[in-house]
N, C-alpha and C positions, 0 to 999 in steps of 0.2 A: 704704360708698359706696352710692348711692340709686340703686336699680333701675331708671334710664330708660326707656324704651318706645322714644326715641329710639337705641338701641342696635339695633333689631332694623331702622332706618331710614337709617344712617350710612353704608353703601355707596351706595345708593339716591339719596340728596342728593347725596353726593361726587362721583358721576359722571355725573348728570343737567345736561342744558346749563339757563343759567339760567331762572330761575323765571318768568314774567310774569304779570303783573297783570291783566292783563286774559283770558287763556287757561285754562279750567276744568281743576281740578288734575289731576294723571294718577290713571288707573283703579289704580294699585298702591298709592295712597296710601287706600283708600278702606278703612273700619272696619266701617261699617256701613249697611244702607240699609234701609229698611221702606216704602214705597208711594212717597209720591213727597219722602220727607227721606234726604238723605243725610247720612252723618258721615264726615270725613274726617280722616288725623293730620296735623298741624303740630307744631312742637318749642315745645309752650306747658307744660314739665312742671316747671321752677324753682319751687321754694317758697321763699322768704324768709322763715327761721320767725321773725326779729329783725323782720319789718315791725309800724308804726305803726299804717298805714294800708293800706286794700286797696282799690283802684282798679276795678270790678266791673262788665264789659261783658256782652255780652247773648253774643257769640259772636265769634271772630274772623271778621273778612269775606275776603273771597277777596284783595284787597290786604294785608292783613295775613298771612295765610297764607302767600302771593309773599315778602314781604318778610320773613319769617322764614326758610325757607326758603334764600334765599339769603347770609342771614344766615350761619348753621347752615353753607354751603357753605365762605363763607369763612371761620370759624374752623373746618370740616375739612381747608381745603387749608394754614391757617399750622401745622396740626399741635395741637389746643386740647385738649382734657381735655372728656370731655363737660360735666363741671359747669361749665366756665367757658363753652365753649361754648351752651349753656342760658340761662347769665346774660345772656352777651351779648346772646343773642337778645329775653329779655323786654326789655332798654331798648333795641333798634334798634326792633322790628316794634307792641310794644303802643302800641296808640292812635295807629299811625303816622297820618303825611299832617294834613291840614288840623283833623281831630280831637284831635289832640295839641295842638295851635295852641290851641284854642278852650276846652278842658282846661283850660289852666295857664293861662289867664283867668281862669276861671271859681273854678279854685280859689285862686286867690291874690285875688280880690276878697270870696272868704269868707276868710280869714285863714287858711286850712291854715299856706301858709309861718311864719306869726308862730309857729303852735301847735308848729312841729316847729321853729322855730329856724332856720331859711334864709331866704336873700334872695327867692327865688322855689322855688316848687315846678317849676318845669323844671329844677333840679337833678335831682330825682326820677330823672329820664331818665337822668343822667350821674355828678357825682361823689354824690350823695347816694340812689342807688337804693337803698341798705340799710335806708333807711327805710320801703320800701314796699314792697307787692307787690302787680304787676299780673295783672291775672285775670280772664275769663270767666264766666260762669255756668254755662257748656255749653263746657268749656275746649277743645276740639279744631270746628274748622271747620263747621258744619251747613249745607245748603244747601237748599232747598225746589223743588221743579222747575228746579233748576241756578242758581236766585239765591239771593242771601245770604239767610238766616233772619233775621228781624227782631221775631218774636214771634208768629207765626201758623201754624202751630196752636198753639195756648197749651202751654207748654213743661210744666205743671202738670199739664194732662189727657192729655198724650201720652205712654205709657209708655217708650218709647223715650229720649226728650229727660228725662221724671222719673229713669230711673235715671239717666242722666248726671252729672246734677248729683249724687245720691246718688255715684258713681263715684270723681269726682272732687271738686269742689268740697265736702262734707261732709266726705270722707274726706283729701283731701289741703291742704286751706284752715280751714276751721273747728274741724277737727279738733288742726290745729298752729297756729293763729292764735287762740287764744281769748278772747284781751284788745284786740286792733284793731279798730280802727273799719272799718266798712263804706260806703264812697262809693257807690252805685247809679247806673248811668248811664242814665237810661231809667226809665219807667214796669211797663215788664216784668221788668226785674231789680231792682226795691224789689219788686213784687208777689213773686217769689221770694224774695227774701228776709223779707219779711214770712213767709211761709210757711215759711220753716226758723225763724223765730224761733217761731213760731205751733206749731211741732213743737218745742220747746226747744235745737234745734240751737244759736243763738245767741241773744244778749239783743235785746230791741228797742233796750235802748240805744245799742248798737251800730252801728247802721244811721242814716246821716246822707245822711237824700233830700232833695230838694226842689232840686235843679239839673237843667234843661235837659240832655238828651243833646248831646254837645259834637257831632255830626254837622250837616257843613255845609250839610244841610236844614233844620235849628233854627235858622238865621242870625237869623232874626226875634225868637226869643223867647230867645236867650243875647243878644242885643243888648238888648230889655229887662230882664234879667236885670243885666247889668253897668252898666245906667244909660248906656247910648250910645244910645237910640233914646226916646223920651217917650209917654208913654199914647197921647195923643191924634195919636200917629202910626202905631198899632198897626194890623195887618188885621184882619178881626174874625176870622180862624184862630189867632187869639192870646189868651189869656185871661191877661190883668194880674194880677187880682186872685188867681187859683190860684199863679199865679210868685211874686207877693208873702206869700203865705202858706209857700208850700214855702220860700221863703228866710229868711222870720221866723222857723219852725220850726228849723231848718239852722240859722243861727246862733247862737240860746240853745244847740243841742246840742253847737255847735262852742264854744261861750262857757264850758261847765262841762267840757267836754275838760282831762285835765292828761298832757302824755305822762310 
């Protein structure tokens, strides 16, 4: 059986009133803190060593956190088994909210689903999550003067957020994932990952970037991206021709894919 961290957490969840979304997490949940980044635990520790594909965010955000969390509460009050509990949680809280929405756009307009055999990748979420594993970069919560971390200070020169990723994702992602492809969600977690391939960690073939962050401040440029919105309607905070290149790339990669 696999050594949770969530085990030293389980009381802690169980008897805590629920979690909110908008309320910053409690000081016992807190792992680590160096000037002004915090790191906090959430139950993001499920490996799926059978996944395809690996779904690669930059950090869970404090909605996502909440939303595991209470996750985690309710299969402690039906009585759950950590592991199943754990599972639960990666397809309730990953890429929750309006992000998950924009996700399974995005990946089912590049052909993921055809490649894995499903009608749509919002399976993923539900009866066909064994195909995937969703994941972090920096897998436990990071918060920057109490907002979400979103890439600054650069995760790469900050030793704190560097071992992290050494921590966890090298050791418990790349480590037992050695044949799946990598989604990147963001410009900051393709830079990361570039950088473990650049380290031999994983192959560059592996990493299929070139989609918009599904975050619904990117409304503009996932909507160019999916062919709902037209050039010449674009603001100029939007660069066409960089989305149409990260997509042309993306798809030859997706094209020679065989699961």
């Amino acid at each position: 059986m696999a050594n949770y961290q969530f085990e030293n957490y389980r009381a802690l969840i169980q008897n805590a009133p629920h979690f909110s979304t908008t309320a910053p997490l409690h000081d016992s949940l807190l792992l680590k803190k160096e000037g002004k980044i915090s790191i906090y635990y959430a139950p993001f520790e499920y490996v799926n060593e059978s996944a395809k594909i690996v779904l690669v965010g930059i950090t869970p955000g404090l909605q996502q956190a909440a939303n595991a969390m209470n996750a985690a509460k309710i299969g402690l009050e039906k009585g759950g088994s950590s592991e199943d509990i754990l599972k639960a949680v990666k397809s309730a809280a990953s890429f929750s909210g309006s992000m998950r929405t924009n996700l399974i756009s995005m990946l089912d307009d590049v052909g993921i689903h055809e490649k894995l055999g499903i009608p749509s990748t919002e399976l993923l979420f539900t009866s066909h999550a064994h195909l995937v594993q969703m994941a972090s970069i920096l897998k436990n919560p990071v918060f920057v003067d109490g907002g979400n971390y979103s890439g600054s200070p650069s995760m790469l020169k900050t030793p704190l957020l560097r071992e992290s990723i050494q921590e966890f994702f090298v050791t418990e992602i790349c480590n037992k994932l050695k044949t799946s492809l990598f989604i990147p969600l963001g410009p900051k977690v393709t830079e990361a990952l570039e950088w473990l391939a650049s380290q031999k960690i994983i192959n560059e073939n592996q990493i299929l970037s070139g989609m918009p962050h599904p975050s619904g401040a990117n409304a503009e440029r996932i909507a160019y991206f999916l062919g709902n919105k037209p050039k010449d309607q674009l603001s100029i905070k939007t660069n066409p021709d960089s989305i149409d290149k990260g997509k042309r790339a993306l798809l030859i990669k997706i094209g020679a894919y065989k699961c």
